[in-house]
C-alpha positions as CSV (number, residue, x, y, z in Angstrom):
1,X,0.0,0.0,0.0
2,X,3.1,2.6,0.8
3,X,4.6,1.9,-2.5
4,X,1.5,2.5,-4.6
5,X,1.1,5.5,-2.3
6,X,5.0,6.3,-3.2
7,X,3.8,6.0,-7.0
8,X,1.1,8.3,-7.3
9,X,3.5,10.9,-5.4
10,X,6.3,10.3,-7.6
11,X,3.9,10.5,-10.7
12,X,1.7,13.7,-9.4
13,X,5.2,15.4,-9.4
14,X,6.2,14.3,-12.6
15,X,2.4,14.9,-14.1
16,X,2.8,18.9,-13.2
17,X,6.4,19.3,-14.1
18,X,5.5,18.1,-17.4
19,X,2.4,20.6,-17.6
20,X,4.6,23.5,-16.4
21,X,7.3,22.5,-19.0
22,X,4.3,21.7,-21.4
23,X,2.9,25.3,-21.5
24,X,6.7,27.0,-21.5
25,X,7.1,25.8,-24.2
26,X,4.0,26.5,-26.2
27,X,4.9,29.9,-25.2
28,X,8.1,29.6,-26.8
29,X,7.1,27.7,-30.0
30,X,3.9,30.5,-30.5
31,X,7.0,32.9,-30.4
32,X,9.4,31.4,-32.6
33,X,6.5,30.4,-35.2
34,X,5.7,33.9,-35.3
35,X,9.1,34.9,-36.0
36,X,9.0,32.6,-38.8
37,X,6.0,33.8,-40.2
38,X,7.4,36.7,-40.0
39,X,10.5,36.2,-41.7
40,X,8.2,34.7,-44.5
41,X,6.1,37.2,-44.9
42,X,8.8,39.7,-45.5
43,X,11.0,37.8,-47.7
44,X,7.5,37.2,-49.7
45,X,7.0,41.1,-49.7
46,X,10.4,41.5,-50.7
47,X,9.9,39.2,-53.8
48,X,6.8,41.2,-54.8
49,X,8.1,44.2,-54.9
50,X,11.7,43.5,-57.0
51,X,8.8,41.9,-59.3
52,X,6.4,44.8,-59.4
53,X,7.9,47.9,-57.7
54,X,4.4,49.3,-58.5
55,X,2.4,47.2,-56.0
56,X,4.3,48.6,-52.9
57,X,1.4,51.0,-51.5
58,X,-1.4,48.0,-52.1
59,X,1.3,45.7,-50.0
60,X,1.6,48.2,-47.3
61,X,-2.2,48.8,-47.1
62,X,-2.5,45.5,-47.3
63,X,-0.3,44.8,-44.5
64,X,-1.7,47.9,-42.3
65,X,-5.1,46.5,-42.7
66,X,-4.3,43.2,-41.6
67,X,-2.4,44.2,-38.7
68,X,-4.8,46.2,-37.5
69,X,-7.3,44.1,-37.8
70,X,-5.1,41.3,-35.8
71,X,-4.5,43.7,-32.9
72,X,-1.1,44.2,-34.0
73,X,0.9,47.8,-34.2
74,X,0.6,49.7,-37.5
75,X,3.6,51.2,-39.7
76,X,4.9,54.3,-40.0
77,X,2.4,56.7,-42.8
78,X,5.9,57.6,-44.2
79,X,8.0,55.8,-46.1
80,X,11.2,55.5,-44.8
81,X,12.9,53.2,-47.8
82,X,11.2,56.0,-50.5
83,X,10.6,54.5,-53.7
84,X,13.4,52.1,-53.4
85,X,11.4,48.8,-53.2
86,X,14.5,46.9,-55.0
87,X,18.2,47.6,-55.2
88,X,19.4,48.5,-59.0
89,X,19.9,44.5,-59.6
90,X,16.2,44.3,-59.1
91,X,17.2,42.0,-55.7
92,X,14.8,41.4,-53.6
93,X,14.6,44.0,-50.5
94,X,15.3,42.2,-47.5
95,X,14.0,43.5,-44.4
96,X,11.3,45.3,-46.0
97,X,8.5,44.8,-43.2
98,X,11.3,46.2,-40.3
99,X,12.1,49.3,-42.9
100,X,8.3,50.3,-42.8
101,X,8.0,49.6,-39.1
102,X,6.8,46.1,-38.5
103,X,7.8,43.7,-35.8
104,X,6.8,40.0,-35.4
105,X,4.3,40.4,-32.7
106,X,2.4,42.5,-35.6
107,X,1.2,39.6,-37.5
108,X,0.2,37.5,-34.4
109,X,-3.8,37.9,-33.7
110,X,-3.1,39.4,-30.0
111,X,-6.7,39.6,-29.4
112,X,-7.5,35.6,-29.8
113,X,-7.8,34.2,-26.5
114,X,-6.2,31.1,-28.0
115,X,-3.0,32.4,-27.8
116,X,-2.2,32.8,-24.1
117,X,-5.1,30.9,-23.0
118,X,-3.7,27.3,-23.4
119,X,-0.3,27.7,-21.7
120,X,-2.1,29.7,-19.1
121,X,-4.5,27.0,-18.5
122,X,-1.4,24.4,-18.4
123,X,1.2,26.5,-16.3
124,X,-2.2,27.3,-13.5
125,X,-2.7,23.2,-14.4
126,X,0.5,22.7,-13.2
127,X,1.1,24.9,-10.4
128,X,-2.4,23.3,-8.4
129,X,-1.4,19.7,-9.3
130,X,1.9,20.6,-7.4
131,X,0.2,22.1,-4.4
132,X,-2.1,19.3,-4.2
133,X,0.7,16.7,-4.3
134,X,2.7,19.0,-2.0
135,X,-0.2,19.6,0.5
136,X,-0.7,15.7,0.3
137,X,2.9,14.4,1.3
138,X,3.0,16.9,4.0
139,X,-0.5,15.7,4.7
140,X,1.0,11.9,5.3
141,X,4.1,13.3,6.5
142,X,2.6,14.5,9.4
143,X,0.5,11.2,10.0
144,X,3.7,9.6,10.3
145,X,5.1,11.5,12.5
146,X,2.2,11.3,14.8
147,X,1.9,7.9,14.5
148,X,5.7,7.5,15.8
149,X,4.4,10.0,18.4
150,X,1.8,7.8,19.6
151,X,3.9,5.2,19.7
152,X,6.5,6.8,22.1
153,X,3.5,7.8,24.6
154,X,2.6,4.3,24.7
155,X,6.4,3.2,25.6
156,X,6.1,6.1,28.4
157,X,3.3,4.8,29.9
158,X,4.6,1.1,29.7
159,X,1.7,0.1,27.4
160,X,3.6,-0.5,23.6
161,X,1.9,-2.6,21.0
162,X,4.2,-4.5,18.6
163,X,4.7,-1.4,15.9
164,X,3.2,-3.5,12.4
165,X,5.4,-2.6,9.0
166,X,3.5,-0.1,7.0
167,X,5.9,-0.4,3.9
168,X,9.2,1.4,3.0
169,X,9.1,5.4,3.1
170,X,10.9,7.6,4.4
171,X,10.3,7.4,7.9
172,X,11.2,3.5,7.9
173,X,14.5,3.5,9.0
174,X,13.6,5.8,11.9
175,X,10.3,3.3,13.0
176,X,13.0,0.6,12.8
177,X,15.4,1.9,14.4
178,X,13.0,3.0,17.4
179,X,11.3,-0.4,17.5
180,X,15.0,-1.3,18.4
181,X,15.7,0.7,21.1
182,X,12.6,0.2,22.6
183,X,13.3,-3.4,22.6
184,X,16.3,-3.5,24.4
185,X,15.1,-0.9,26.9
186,X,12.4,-3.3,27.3
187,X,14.7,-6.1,27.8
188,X,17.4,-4.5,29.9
189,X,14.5,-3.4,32.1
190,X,13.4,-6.8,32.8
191,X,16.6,-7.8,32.8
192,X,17.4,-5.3,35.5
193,X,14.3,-6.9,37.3
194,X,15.4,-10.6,37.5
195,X,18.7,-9.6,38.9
196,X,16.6,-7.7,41.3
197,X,14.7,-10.8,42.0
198,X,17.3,-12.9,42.3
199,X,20.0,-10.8,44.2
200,X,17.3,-10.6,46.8
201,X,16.8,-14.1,46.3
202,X,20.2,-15.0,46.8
203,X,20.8,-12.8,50.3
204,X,17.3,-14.6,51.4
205,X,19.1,-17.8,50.9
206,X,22.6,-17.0,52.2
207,X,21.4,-15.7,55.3
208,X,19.0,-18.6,55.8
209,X,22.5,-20.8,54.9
210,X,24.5,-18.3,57.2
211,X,22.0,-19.1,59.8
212,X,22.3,-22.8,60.3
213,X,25.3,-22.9,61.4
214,X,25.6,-19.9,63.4
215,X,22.8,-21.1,65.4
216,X,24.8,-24.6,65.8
217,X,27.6,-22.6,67.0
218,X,26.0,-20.6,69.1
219,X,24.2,-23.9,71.1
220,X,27.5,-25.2,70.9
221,X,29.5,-22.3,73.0
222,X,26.4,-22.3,75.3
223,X,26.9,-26.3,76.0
224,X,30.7,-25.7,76.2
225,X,30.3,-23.0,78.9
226,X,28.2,-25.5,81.3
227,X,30.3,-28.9,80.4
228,X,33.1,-28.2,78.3
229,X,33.3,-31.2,76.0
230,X,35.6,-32.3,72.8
231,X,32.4,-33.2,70.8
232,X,31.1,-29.8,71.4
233,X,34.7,-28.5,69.8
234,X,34.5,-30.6,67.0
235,X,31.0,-29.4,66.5
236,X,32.3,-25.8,66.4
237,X,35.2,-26.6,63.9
238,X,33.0,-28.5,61.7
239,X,30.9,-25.6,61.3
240,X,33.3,-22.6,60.8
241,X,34.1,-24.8,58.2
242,X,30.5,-25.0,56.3
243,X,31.1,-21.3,56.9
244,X,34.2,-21.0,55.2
245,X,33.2,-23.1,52.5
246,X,30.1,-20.9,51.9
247,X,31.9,-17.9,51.8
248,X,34.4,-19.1,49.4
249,X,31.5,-20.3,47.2
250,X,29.4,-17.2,47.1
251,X,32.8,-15.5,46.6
252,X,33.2,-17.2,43.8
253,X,29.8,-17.1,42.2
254,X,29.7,-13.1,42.7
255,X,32.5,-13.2,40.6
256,X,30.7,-15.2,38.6
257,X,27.8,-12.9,38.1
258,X,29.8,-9.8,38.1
259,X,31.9,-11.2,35.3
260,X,34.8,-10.6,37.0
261,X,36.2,-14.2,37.0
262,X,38.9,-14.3,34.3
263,X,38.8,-18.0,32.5
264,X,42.3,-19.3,31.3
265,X,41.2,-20.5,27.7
266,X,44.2,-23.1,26.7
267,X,44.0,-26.9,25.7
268,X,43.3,-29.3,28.2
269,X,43.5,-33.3,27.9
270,X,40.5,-34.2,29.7
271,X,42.0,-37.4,30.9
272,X,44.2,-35.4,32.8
273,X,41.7,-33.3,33.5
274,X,39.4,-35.8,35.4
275,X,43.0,-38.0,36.9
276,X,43.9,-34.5,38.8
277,X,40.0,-33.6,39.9
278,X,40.1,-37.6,41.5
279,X,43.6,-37.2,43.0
280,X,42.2,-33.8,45.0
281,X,39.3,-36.0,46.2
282,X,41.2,-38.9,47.2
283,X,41.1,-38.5,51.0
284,X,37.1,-38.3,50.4
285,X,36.8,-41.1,48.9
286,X,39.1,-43.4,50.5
287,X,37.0,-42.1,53.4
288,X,33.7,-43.3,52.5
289,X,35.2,-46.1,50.8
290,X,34.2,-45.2,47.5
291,X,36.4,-45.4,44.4
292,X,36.3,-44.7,40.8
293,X,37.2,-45.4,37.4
294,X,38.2,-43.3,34.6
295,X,39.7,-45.3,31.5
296,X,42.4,-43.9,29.4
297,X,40.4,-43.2,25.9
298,X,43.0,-41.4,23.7
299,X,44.4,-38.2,23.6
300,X,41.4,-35.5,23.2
301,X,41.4,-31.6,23.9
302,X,39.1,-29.3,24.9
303,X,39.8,-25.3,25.1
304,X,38.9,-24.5,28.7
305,X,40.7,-22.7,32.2
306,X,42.4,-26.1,33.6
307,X,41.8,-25.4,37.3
308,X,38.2,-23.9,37.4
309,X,36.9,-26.6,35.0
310,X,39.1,-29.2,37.9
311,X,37.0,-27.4,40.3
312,X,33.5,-27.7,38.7
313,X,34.5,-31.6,37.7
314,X,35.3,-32.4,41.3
315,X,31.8,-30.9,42.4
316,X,30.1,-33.5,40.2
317,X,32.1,-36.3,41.4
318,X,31.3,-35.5,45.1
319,X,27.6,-35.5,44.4
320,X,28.3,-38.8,43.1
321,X,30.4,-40.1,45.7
322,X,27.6,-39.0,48.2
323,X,24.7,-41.0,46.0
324,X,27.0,-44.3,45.4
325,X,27.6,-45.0,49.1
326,X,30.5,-46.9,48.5
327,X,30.5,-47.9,45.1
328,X,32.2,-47.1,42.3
329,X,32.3,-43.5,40.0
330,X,32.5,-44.3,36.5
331,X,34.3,-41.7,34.2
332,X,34.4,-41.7,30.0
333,X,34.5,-39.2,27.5
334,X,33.9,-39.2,23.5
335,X,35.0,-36.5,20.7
336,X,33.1,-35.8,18.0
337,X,33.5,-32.7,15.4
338,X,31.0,-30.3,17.4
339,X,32.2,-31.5,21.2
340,X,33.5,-33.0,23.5
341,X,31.6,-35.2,25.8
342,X,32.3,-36.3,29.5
343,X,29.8,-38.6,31.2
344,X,30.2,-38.9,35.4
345,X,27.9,-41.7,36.7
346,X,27.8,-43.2,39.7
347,X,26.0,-47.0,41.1
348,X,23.7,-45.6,43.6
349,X,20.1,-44.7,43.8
350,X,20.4,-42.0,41.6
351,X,18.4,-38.6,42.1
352,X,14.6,-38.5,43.0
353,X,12.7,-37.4,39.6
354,X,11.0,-34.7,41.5
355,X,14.8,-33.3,42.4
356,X,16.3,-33.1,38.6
357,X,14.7,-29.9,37.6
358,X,16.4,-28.2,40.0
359,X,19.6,-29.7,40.8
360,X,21.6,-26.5,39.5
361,X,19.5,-24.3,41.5
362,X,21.5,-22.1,43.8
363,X,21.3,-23.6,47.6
364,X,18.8,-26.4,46.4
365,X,19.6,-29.6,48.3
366,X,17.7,-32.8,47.0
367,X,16.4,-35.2,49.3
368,X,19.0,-37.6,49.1
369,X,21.4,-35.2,49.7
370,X,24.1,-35.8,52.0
371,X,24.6,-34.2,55.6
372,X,26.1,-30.8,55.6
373,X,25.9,-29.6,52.3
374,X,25.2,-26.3,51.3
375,X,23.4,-27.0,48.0
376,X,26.2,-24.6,45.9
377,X,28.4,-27.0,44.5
378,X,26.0,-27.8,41.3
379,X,25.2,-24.7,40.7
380,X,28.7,-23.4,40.8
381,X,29.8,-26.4,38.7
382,X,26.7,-25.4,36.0
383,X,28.3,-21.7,36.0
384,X,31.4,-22.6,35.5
385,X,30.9,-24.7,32.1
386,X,28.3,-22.4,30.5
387,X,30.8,-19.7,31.1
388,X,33.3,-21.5,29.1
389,X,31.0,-22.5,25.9
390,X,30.0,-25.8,28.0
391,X,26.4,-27.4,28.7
392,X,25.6,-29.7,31.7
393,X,22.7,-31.5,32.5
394,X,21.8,-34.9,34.8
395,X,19.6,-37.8,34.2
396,X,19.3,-40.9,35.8
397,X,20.4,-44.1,34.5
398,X,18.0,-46.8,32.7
399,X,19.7,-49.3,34.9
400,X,19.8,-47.1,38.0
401,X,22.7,-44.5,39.3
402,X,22.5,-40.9,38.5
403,X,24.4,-39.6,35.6
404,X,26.1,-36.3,34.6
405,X,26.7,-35.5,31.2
406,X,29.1,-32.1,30.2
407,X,29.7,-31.2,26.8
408,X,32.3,-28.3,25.6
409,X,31.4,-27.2,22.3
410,X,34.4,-26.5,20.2
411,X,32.4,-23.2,18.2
């Protein structure tokens, strides 16, 4: 619909350029013909006259009568050549209508409307089509412009409907380009209102996490001060550490957030990778008597920050050390040309079905979670991977055992 409207502008303008330029020039052609005619009409005089030098006062009567009767000016009563109609050769006189006072405009019929009336009618033609196409574009100019208007009260009141494409003018570019911006105002506005929500989330949850074992300690001091006991110590010690390890966590995870953690991207042999994340967890495992497996596959790469990848491996291997209950960890890993794949699975129970959607959640613990976790370590593992152009997810095994599945995308 635009471009037809487009087409009728673009024509309207060319329609009364062409009548202006259509009636300029019958102006000009009625004034060159006349010259012409003229030029004829003398040169025809002049012949007469070297024929029959006699005839010269019937021409100029003739001439006067017409003229006058034409509306043109008359000649002189005199004249001013004399008797000399034709030089002594007998050539024709040339210039014989200018030597008795003639001009062009003399032979033209002045007084017929037709003359003036046309390429008035064309050039007045003209001039209104071009006010009418004029007053028209600045007619839809202006509905533009207030329907962009419109649209930006709408944004300022929070209420903007989806702007629909009304063809390609040239106020397009403009709606595009403000559809844009008020899309990513939109967006960083909500986006500045989930990290609302969740920063408020998160301090709601550290300081329920913060609490726990405050409180412990706190009992524990209490206890102490009436019958000082070794258990009571330990008690204490074992909490200061949850505390240090949630402090180190959300440290961590801020950093996260903030995007403040630098990642290391070089290659790193993933069966190195998983050897060194088992030897840090050694003690833990020879502790609940729990072992695992990871077979040497061939040499394959991935493009990640060695230690912080260790560090979200070894999260995922103490989940699973906590389901298999002294059983076995089995570790493999596959390379194809989009990733590479590391499965962690483990013999136990696996995770309750109601649990998996929100394993990675941020201080969720499942049910079967083991005794003083701080639900962080899957979520700091998840951040960790997707950071570094990774996926995660976990499933439970056909055959039982729960099963963690990473993948490091090479583009």
């Amino acid at each position: 619909m635009s471009s037809r409207k487009d087409f009728l502008l673009t024509f309207g303008f060319m329609l009364c350029v062409s009548l202006v330029s259509c009636a300029l020039t019958a102006a000009l052609l009625s004034r060159h013909y006349g010259r012409l005619q003229f030029e004829m009409l003398d040169a025809v005089c002049g012949e007469m006259l070297a024929q029959a030098p006699e005839s010269e006062k019937i021409i100029a009567s003739a001439l006067k009568e017409y003229t006058a009767r034409t509306g043109g000016g008359g000649a002189a009563d005199n004249d001013p050549a004399g008797s000399n109609a034709a030089d002594s050769n007998g050539i024709a006189q040339k210039d014989f209508l200018s030597e008795l006072g003639y001009r062009a405009g003399d032979f033209t019929d002045t007084r017929s409307p037709r003359n003036f009336l046309f390429p008035l009618a064309g050039l007045l033609a003209g001039i209104l089509l071009f006010l009418l196409t004029f007053l028209y574009r600045n007619k839809k100019e202006a509905a533009r412009i207030q329907a962009l208007a419109a649209y930006l009260e709408e944004v300022n009141i929070g209420n903007a409907p989806v702007l629909s494409a009304s063809g390609e003018d040239e106020f397009s570019k403009l709606e595009d380009e403000i559809y844009k911006t008020v899309t990513f105002l939109y967006q960083t506005r909500d986006d500045a209102v989930q990290a609302k929500n969740a920063f408020a989330e998160n301090l709601s949850n550290i300081a329920h996490q913060i609490k726990t074992p405050i409180t412990a300690i706190s009992l524990s001091v209490q206890m102490m001060r009436q019958s000082p006991h070794d258990s009571q110590l330990a008690q204490v010690e074992k909490q200061l550490l949850r505390l240090t390890h949630l402090e180190e966590a959300l440290l961590v995870l801020s950093r996260i957030d903030a995007g403040t953690l630098p990642f290391q991207k070089t290659e790193v042999d993933v069966f190195t990778l998983l050897v060194l994340a088992a030897d840090n967890l050694r003690e833990l495992f020879a502790g609940s008597g729990t072992s695992i497996h990871i077979p040497e596959l061939g040499e394959m790469a991935v493009t990640a920050d060695l230690d912080w990848t260790m560090e979200a491996v070894m999260n995922l291997m103490k989940n699973c050390m906590e389901h298999a209950k002294g059983g076995t960890i089995h570790c493999s890993y596959a390379q194809n040309p989009l990733y590479t794949e590391i499965i962690i699975r483990d013999e136990g129970d696996g995770f309750q079905k109601d649990d998996i959607p929100y394993l990675f959640k941020r201080f969720y613990r499942g049910r079967n979670a083991g005794e003083g976790g701080i639900g962080i370590g899957l979520a700091l593992s998840k951040e960790i991977i997707e950071r570094q152009n990774g996926t995660i997810r976990a499933e439970n095994m056909p055959g039982g055992g729960a099963r963690f599945e990473i993948r490091f995308y090479r583009h």
